[in-house]
Structure formats: C-alpha cells, structure tokens
C-alpha positions in Angstrom: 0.0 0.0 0.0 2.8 2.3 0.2 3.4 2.8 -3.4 4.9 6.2 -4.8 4.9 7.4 -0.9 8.6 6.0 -0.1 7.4 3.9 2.6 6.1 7.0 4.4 3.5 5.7 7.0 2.1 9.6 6.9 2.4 9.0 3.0 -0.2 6.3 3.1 -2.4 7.9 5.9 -2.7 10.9 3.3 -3.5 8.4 0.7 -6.2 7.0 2.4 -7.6 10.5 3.6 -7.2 11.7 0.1 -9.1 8.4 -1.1 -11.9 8.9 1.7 -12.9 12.3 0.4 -11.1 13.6 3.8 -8.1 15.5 2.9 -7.4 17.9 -0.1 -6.1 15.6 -3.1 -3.7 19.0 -4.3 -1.6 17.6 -1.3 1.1 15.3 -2.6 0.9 12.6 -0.1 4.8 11.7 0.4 5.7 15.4 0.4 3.3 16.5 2.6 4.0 13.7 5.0 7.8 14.8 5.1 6.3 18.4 5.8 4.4 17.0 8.6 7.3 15.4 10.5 9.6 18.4 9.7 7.1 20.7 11.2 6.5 18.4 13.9 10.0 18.1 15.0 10.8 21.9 14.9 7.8 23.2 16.7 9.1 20.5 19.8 12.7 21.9 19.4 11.1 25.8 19.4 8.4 23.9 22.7 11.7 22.8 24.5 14.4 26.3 23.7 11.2 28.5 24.4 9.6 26.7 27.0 5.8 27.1 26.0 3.7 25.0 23.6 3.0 28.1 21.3 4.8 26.4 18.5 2.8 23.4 18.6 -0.6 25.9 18.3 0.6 27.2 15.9 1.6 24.3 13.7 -1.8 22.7 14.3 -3.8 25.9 13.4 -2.0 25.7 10.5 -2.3 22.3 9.1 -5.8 21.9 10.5 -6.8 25.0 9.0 -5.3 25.5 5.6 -3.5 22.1 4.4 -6.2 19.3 5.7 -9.4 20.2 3.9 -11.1 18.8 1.1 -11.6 21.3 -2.0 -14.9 23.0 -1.5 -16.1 21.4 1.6 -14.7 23.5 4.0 -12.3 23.1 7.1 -11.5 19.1 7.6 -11.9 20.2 11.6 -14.7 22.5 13.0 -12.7 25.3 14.5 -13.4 25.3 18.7 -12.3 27.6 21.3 -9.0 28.7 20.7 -6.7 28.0 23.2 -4.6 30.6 25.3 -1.5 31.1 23.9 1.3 31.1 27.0 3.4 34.6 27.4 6.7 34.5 26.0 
C-alpha cells in the first residue's frame, strides 16, 4: 500500500484521507508527509528552547486549518475555542 509514498507511513495515511474524500487531493501525499514530520520536529525543538507550547498551536492551526481540507467542503476540523497562547 505504500506505493509512490517512499514507505512513508504519513504518505499512506494521506492516501487513504485523500481516497476517503477527507483530505485535499492537491496535497502530494509523500511530500506532505515529510512536511508534517519536519514541522512536527521543529515546533518540539522551538516547545523545549522557548519553554511554551505556542509552536505546537501554531503548527496545528495551520495544518488543520489550511492544508487538511477537502476542496470546496470546508475546514477538515470545525474550529473550537481557541486555546490561550502562553506569554513568551
């Protein structure tokens, strides 16, 4: 199941996402997957150095949000409360 993703397990989670109707097919699974680790692994570097978890809102405003939507059904996640951002 993990062909043209690289053997990404995020690669075939987009797939099947993508497949379902659930996440936006302009996504290319295997990149986006690599984006989503990358991202993950920063904004827990920038949680640890800064000692809040404000780069970990951010980064999932962001993806839930913009990238993990289907095309012209709106937001993939309804958006709740936002949470309180610590001070820096």
């Amino acid at each position: 199941m993990t062909t043209g993703t690289g053997g990404l397990p995020f690669a075939t989670l987009i797939e099947a996402g993508q497949r379902a109707g659930e996440l936006s097919t302009n996504l290319k699974p295997a990149q986006a997957a690599r984006f989503l680790v990358n991202g993950l692994q920063g904004a827990l570097f920038r949680c640890k150095v800064d000692r809040t978890s404000a780069a970990l809102v951010d980064l999932e405003e962001i993806i839930f949000g913009l990238l993990l939507h289907p095309e012209g059904k709106g937001a993939a996640r309804k958006a709740g409360p936002r949470r309180a951002r610590p001070a820096r």
